[in-house]
N, C-alpha and C positions, 0 to 999 in steps of 0.2 A: 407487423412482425415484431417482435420479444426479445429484444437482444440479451435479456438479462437469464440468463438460465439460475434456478435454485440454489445451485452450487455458488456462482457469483454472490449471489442474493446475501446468502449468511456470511459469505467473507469481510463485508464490509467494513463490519465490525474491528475487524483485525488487521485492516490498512497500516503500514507504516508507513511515517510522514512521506517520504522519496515515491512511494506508489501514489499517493493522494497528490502530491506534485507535477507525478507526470499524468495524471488522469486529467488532473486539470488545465495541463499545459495542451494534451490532443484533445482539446473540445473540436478543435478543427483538425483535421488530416495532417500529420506531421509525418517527416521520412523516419527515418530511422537517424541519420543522422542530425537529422533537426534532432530527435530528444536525446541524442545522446550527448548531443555539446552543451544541452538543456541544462542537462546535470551531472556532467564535466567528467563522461568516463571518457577515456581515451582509446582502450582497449575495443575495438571491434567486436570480438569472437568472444569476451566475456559478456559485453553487453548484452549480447545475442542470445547467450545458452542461459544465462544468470535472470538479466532483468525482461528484455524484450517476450522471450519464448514464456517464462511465466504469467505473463499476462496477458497473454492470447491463448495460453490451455485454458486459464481462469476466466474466459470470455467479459476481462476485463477491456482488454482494445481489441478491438473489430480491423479489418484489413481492407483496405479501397478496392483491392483487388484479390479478391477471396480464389477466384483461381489460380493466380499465379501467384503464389505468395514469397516469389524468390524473383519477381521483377524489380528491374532496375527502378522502376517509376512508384512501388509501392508505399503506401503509407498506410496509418495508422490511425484512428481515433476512437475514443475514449466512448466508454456510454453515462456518463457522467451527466446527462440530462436525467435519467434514470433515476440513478443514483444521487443525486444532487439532495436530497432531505438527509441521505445517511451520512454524506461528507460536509 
């Protein structure tokens, strides 16, 4: 399975440092608030609509649990094996 869609694909290029950070920080399944203390927002509900939710439209991080994506137990990681020659 392709986790990388086209879209993803050409973004790479345009990472800024903070996304290349946390891509490389969910090589393994992190919560949500694992990456958010990662990189020291505090704010929840910014996190979420700002960084978190961008990068799963961008099929940058992938979801543990693709059905439920509002469970308490979900996490996050990165496709960053993929991507690993472009970062």
């Amino acid at each position: 399975m392709n986790l990388i869609t086209p879209q993803a694909t050409g973004q790479v290029d345009g990472l800024d440092e903070r996304t290349i950070c946390i891509l490389k920080f969910c090589k393994t399944p992190k919560s949500r608030e694992e990456i958010q203390k990662f990189i020291g927002i505090k704010d929840r509900e910014y996190f979420q609509k700002n960084i978190l939710k961008s990068l799963i439209n961008n099929n940058l991080l992938q979801l543990t649990i693709p059905d439920k994506p509002s469970s308490p137990k979900q996490k996050y990681y990165s496709v960053i094996d993929i991507l690993r020659e472009a970062l």
